[in-house]
N, C-alpha and C positions, 0 to 999 in steps of 0.2 A: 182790625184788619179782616178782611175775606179773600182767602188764597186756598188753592191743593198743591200745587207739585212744587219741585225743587224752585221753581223760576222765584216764587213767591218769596223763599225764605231769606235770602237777603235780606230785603226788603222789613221785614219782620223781625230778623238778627239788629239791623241798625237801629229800627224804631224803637223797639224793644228798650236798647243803649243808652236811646235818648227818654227812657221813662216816659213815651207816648201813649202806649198801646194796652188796653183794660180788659178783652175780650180779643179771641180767634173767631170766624164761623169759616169752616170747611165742608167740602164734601160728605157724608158719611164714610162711617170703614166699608169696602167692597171686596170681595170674593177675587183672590189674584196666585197665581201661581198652580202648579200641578194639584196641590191639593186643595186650591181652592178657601185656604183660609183666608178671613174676613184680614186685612190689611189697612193701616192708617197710614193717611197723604202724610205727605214730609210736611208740612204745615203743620200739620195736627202734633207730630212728635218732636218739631221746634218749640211748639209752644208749651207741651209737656215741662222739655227740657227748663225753659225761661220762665216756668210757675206762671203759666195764663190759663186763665180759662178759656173753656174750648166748647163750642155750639154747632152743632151738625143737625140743621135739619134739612130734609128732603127738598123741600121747597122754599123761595120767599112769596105763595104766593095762596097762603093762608093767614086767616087773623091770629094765628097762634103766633107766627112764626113774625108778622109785624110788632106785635104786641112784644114780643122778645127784644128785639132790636131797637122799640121805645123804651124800656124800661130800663137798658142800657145808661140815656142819656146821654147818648153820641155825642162828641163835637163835630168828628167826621170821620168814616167810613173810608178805608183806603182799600181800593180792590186789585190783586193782581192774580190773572188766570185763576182767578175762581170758577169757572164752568157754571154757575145757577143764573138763570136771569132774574133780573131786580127789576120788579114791575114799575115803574114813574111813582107808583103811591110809596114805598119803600127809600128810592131814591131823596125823596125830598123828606123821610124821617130826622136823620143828623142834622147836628144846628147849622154848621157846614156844609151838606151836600155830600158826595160820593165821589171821589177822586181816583180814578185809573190808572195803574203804569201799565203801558202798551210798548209792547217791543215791536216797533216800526216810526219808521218821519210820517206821523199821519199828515194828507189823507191814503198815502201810499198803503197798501196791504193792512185794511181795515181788517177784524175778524179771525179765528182761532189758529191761523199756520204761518204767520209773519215770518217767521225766522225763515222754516223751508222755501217760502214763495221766494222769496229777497233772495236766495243764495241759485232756487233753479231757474229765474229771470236772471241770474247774471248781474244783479245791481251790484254797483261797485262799490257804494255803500246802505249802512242802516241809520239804526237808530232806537234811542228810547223818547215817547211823549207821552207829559205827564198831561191828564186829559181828564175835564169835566163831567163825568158820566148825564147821558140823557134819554131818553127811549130809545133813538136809534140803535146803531151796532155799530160803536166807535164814532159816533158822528159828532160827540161833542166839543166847543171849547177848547183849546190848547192853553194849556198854562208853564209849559216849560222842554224844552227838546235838547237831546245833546245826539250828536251825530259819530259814527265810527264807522273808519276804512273796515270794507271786507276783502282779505285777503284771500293770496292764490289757496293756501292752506289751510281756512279755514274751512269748518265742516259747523253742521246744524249742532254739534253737542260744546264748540268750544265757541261759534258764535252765541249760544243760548247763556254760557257760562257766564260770557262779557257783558253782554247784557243785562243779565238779574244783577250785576254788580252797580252798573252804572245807573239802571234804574233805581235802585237803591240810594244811591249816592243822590242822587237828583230830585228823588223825593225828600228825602231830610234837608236839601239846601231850599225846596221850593216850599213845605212846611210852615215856615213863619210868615209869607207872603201869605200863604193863605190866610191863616188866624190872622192878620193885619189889615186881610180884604187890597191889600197894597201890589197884589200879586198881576199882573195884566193876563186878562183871556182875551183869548184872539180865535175866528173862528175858522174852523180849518176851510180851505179855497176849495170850490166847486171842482173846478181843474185837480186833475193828475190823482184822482181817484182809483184805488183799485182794492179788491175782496181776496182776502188769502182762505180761500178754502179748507175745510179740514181733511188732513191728509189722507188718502185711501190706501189700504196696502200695496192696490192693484200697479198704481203708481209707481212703485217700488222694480218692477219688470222691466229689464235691460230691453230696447229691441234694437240690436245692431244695428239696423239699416239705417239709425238716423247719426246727425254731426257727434263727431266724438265729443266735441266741446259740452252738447248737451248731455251726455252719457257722463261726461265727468261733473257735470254740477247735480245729477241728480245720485251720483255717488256722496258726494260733499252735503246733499241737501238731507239722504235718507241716512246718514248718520249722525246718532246710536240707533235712530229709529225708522221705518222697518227695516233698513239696510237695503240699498240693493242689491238686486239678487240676477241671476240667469240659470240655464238648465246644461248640465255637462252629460249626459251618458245616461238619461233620467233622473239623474240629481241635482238637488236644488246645489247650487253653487254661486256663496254670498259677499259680492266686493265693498270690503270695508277701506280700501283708498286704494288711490289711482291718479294717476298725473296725465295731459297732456304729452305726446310722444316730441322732443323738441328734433327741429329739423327736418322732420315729414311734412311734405310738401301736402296741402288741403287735398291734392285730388290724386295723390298716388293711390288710394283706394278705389278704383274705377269701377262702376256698377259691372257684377259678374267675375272682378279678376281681380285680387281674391274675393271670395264670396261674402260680407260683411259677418262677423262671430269667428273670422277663421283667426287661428293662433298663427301669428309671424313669426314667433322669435318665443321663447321661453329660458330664462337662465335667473343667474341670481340678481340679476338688475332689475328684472320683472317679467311679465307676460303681456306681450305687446299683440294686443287683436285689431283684426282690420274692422273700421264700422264704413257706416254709408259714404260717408265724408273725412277722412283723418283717422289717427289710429292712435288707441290707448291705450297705456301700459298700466298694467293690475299691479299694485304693490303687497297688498296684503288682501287675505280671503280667506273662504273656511266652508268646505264640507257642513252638510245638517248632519249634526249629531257630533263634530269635532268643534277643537278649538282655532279661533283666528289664526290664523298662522303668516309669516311674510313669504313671499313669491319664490325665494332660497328654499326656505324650509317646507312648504307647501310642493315644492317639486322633487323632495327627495323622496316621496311617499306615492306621487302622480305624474305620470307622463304625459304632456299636454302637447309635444309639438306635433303640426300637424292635425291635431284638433279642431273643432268648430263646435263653439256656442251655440244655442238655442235662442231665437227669438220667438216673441209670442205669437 
């Protein structure tokens, strides 16, 4: 297998299970937290755990580093969010090929932010497809898909959650197809293409003026990560959930009255701000330098009514 972060280890737990898996390659350890000590991917410390050997190199895009992964003697190569590219001479070393789990229904949200894209377009659902690797970026082959409702509630760290699971599940049942060659690849349709970008922090920036609707999927999308954020009184101030206000009417916000950022209502049911279009109520949020806290307990400490948000 080739994975780094949490998404991967499923994936790796199950195969693991089934006496597949002979070899890890991850990322290297990198430089992470205030003091900056070197850190190992959760891939790296599953495999620890599970007695695998484990291969970090920099690149696949040295003879050292092919010559590694021949001498392996692959059947096949399982990748999930591994971050390295695997040049086509690489791809075609295992006797198998390279086999992908992608968190998206390709060919929708090709490339490294599936989950956030899907959740701040509003798709009503996802998906994981188990997918051919080949030069492109996602462009190969499908050999297996399972689909999942995205709910009003969920957010980028519990749709990721369901995801690494069902990928997982879906690579161990597609598995034998492969080794049997019995497996069908189908190649993804020209149509209904789209590229999930990798996320910027910038992205993360509340600006009132627009639909609340959009303000709540991009709370839903930047959770656990970068969260989003807005400015109170020159501080950063971080909404970790937030609902839809029910029963506001789309345009009782009318340009200029109130002014979009402005707080309408603060108490223990939430903090309901006007945006461009419809109004959102903050549930939970936090001070830089405090801890999360909910909209009750957050106002016992800050007075907000009458306040206005910052846009960028």
């Amino acid at each position: 297998m080739a994975g780094t972060p949490e998404f991967a280890v499923p994936a790796l737990q199950r195969l693991a299970r089934e006496r597949h898996v002979c070899a890890v390659f991850t990322q290297p350890d990198r430089p992470a937290g205030r003091g900056q000590a070197l850190q190992q991917s959760p891939m790296k410390r599953q495999a620890h755990e599970l007695g695998i050997e484990v291969h970090q190199p920099a690149t696949f895009k040295t003879p050292e580093a092919a010559d590694l992964l021949s001498s392996l003697r692959l059947d096949l190569l399982v990748v999930v969010a591994y971050g390295l590219i695997l040049p086509a001479a690489v791809l075609r070393i295992p006797r198998l090929g390279c086999i992908n789990i992608h968190a998206s229904l390709l060919p929708r949200w090709r490339g490294a932010a599936p989950i956030q894209r899907s959740l701040l377009a509003g798709d009503a659902s996802t998906g994981v497809t188990i997918m051919r690797m080949e030069a492109g970026l996602d462009t190969g082959p499908m050999l297996a898909s399972r689909r999942t409702d995205i709910g009003a509630r969920d957010t980028a760290g519990s749709l990721h959650d369901r995801l690494a699971s069902i990928g997982a599940d879906l690579m161990v049942e597609t598995l034998p197809g492969i080794e049997s060659a019995s497996v069908r690849e189908t190649p993804q349709p020209v149509q209904g293409v789209t590229y999930a970008d990798k996320i910027n922090k910038a992205e993360a920036r509340i600006d009132w003026n627009v639909d609340a609707a959009h303000i709540w999927r991009q709370v839903r999308a930047f959770n656990p990560w970068p969260v989003a954020e807005t400015r109170h009184g020159g501080q950063q101030l971080r909404i970790w959930d937030a609902e839809l206000l029910d029963g506001v009417a789309p345009d009782r916000v009318a340009a200029g009255s109130p002014v979009p950022g402005s707080v309408l209502a603060a108490s223990e049911r939430g903090i309901d701000v006007a945006c461009g279009r419809g109004v959102l109520r903050i549930l939970r949020l936090q001070l830089a330098g405090r801890k999360p806290l909910c909209a009750e307990d957050f106002l016992k400490g800050q007075r907000l009514s009458g306040a206005r948000f910052d846009s960028p």
